[in-house]
N, C-alpha and C positions, 0 to 999 in steps of 0.2 A: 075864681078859678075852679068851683067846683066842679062845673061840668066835665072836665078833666077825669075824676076818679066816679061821678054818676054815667058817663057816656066809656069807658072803656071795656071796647070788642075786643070781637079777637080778629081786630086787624082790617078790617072794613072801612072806610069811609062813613062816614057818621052821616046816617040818611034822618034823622027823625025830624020831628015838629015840633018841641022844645024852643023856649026863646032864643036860644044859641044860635038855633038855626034859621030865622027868619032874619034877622040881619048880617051884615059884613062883618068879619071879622079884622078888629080892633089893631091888637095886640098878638101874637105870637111867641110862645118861649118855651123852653124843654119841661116836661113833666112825668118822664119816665126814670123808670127804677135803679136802683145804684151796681147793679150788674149788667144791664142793659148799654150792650154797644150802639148799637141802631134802635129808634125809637120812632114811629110815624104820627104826625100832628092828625087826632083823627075829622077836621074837617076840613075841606076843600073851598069852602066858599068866600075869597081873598077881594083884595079891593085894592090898586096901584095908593091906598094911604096906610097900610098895612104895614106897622114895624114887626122886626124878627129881631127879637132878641138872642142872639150867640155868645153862650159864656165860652169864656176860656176852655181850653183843649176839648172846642168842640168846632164841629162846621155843619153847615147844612145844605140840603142839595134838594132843587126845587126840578120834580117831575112832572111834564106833560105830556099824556099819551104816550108813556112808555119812553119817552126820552127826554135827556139829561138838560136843563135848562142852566143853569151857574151851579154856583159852590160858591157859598158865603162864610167869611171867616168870623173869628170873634169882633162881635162888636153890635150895634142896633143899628139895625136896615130899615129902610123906608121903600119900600117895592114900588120901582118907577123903572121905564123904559130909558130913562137917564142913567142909571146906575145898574142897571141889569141888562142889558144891551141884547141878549137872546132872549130874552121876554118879549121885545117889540117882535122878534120875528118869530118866535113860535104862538104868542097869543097875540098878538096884534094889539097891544096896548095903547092907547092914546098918549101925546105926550103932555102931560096936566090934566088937572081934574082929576076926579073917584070916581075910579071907572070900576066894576066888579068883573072878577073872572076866577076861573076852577084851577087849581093846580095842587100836586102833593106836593107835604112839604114834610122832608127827611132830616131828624138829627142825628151825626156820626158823633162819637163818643172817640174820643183820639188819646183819652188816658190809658196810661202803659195798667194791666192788669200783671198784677205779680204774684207771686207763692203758688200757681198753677200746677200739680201733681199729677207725673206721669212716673209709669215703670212697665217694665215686661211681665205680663198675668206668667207664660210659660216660660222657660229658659231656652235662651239663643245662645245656641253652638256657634263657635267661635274656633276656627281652627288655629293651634299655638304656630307661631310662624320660626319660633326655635326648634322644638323639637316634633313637630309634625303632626300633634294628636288634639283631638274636635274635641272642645272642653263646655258644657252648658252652663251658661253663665245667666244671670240676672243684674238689673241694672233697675238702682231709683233716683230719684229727685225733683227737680222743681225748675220751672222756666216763668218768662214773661213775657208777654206781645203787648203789641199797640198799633193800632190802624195806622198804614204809613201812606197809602192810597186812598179816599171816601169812596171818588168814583170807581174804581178797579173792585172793590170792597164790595158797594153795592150791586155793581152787576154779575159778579163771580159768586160773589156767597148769597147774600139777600135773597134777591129777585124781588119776590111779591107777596113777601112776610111781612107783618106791623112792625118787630121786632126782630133782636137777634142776639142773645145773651152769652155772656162770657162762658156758660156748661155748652150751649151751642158748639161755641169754638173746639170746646175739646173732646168733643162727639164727634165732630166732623175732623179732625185733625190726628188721634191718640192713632191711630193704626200708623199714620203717615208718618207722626213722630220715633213711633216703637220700629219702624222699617229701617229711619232713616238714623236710629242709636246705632242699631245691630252694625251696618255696612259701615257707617263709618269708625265702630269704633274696630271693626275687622280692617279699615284702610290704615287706623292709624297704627297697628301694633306692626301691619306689616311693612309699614314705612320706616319707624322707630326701632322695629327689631325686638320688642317687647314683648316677655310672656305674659300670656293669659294670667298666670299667676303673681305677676310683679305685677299689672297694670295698677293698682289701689295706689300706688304711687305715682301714678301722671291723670290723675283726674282733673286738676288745672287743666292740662295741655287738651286730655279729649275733653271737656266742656267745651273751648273754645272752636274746636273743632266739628264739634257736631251742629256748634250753634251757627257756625256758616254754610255748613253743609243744607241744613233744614231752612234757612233762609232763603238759600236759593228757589226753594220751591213754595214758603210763605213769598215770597215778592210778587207772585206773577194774581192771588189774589188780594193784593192789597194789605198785605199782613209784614208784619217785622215781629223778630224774636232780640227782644232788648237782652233777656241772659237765658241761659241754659248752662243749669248749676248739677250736673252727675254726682250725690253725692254718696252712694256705694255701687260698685259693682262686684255680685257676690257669686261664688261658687262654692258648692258640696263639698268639702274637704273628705270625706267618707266614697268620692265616686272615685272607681275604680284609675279611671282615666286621669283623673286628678292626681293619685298618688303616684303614676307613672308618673308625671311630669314633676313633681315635687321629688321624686326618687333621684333622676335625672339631673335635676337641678341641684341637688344636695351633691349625688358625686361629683357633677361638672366644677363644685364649688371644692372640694376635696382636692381636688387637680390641681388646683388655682392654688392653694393653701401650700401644698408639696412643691408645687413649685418655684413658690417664694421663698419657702425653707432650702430649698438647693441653691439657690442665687444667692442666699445668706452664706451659708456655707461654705460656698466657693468662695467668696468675695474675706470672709476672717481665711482660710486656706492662703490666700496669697499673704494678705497682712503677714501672720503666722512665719510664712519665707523669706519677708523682707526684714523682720523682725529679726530669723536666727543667721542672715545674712552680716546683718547693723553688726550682730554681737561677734563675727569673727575675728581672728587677727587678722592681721595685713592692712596693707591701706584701702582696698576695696571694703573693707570693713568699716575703717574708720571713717571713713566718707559716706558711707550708708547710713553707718548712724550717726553723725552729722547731721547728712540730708533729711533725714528722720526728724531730729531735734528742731531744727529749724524749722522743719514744714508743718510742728504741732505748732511751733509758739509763732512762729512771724510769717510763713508764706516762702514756698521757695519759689523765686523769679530770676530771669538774667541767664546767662551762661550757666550759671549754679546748677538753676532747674533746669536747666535741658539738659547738664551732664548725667542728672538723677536718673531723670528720664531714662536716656543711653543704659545705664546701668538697672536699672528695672527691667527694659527690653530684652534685653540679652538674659536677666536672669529668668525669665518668664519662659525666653525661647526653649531653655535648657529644661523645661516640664511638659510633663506630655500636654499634648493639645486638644483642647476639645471640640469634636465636630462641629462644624456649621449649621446651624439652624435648615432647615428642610424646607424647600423654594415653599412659597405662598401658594395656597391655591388658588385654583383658577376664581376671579371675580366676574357674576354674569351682571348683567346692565340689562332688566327687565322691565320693557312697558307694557304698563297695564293699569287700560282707565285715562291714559295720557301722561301718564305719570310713571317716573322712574324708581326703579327700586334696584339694589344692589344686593343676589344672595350668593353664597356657593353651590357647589356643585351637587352637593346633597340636596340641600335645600329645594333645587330647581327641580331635583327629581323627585321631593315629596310634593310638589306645589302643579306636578305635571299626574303625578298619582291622583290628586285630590278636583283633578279638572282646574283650579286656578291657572293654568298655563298649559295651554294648546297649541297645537300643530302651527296657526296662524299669528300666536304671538311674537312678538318685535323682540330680537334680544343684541348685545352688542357683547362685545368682550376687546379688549387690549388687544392689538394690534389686527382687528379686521377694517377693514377700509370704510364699512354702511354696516348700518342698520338692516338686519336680516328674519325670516320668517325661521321660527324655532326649529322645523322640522329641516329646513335647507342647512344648518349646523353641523357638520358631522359628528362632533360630539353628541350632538343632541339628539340625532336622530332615531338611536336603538331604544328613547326612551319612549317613545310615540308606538312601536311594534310597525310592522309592515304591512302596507294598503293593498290589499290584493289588487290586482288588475281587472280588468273590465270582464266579464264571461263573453264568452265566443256567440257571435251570427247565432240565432238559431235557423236551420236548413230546411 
């Protein structure tokens, strides 16, 4: 097998006069490199008693004159118009006998390549879909592919290379991959409702996510992406814009904190009435705390507890009342990309600032009949500005 490592070109057909090449070739088997996906046997000169050796998670595809004769899986082939059935009809093989004839012969490498390194050289803006502001972010980790197509593979990426090596792939691929982070992980914050700044916490969710996204567009060259592992997505905490939204998010959290202390509050506030209710004289007192007594140690049920009840209501009426919560606001029902999203009204108006939602986008809301174009909305509309009309004739 040395003519193997004395005969490798760079991707030729091996013309010389070497003993190799005066007679039929024998035997056939893979002899290229342990990064190499694609590897091309480099002589041509075959014979219908010609075995091909195919190890495991590999195939091979036998070229004539620029197109595709079989694809042989693992296993040792004996090249006959009996078992290769488009042999007879693109070389006109005899059936028996050593007949000799020309053909390439291509091995695909079908093993999953893994620990693969991609990330953003620059930082990709990322608009927060909470509070509205373009935050520059950066993103690293690691993926894996595996040929899931030979043919598709060979004619989309190959062509009329000897070879095609796993740095190959991500030369021809790292732009496509860095495109296809950014968009989707800008789809998934604004499906999920996620800040730029909370996402370090759903990198499960966006791995899975981007690794279908970029699949869809490895499939159509014969490529699968086995995992797409995100494991930081990192921003400046010193950028201006950053600490906006970190400002923002601490008050928003401020809010949240108060007003679990008021519901606290309120909620000992009644106990507190029921309590110096228990302790009065009279019998409404003494049934209070009763009902009290009872409803720490065993549960009040029955007529019991529904008379409590009556007497809790009525002493509750006798305190002033607190406002009703302030109707909901409006929820919009936004497509875009095919895909629905649900924001308020704000939101719709920073996302209509930011160009993400235009005149022609699909929006719905609770009780309109269909789905309508943004700007036919009345609400919506002052957010667009006004289209001038057409200029006049000129005379």
């Amino acid at each position: 097998m040395g003519i193997f490592n004395k005969n490798r070109t760079d991707g030729e057909t091996y013309d010389g006069q070497g003993e190799e090449r005066k007679g039929l070739i024998d035997v056939i088997s893979y002899n290229g490199e342990a990064d190499e996906i694609v590897w091309k046997f480099p002589y041509d000169n075959l014979s219908t008693a010609t075995q091909v050796v195919v190890n495991q998670s590999q195939e091979v595809i036998f070229v004539k004159g620029g197109a595709f004769c079989d694809v042989l899986g693992a296993s040792t082939h004996t090249l006959s118009a009996n078992n290769i059935p488009i042999l007879q009809k693109l070389i006109n093989l005899p059936f028996g006998g050593k007949s000799p004839f020309k053909a390439e012969v291509w091995y695909i490498s079908k093993t999953i390549r893994r620990n693969l390194k991609f990330g953003t050289m620059e930082p990709v803006e990322l608009i927060d879909p909470i509070y509205g502001v373009p935050i520059p972010v950066r993103s690293f980790g690691e993926f894996g592919i595996q040929v899931s197509d030979s043919s598709a593979f060979m004619q989309q990426m190959v062509g009329t290379l000897h070879l095609f090596t796993t740095k190959d792939i991500i030369e021809q691929f790292k732009s496509l991959i860095v495109r296809k982070l950014s968009v989707s992980i800008s789809k998934f914050i604004l499906r999920e409702r996620v800040s730029v700044v909370q996402i370090s916490g759903y990198l499960d969710e966006i791995s899975n996510y981007v690794r279908d996204a970029i699949n869809e567009e490895f499939a159509q060259y014969g490529l699968r992406v086995t995992n797409f592992d995100v494991a930081s997505i990192n921003y400046d905490k010193d950028d201006e814009r950053v600490k906006e939204v970190m400002s923002k998010q601490a008050e928003a959290s401020g809010l949240g904190m108060l007003r679990g202390q008021a519901d606290m509050y309120q909620m000992k506030r009644q106990l507190d009435i029921m309590e110096t209710a228990a302790g009065n004289e009279g019998g409404a007192g003494q049934m209070m705390g009763a009902g009290m007594g009872l409803g720490m140690g065993f549960g009040i049920g029955g007529a019991f507890g529904q008379q409590m009840g009556n007497i809790a209501g009525v002493m509750q009426q006798q305190q002033p009342q607190t406002p009703p919560p302030p109707p909901a606001p409006t929820t919009w029902h936004i497509l875009i990309n095919s895909q629905q999203y649900q924001y308020d009204q704000q939101t719709v108006q920073q996302y209509v600032q930011s160009g993400q939602i235009t005149r022609d986008t699909f929006v719905w809301k609770n009780g309109m009949a269909q789905w309508v174009k943004a700007v036919e909305v009345p609400e919506l509309q002052n957010l667009f500005g006004a289209v001038p009309p057409p200029p006049p004739p000129i005379v």
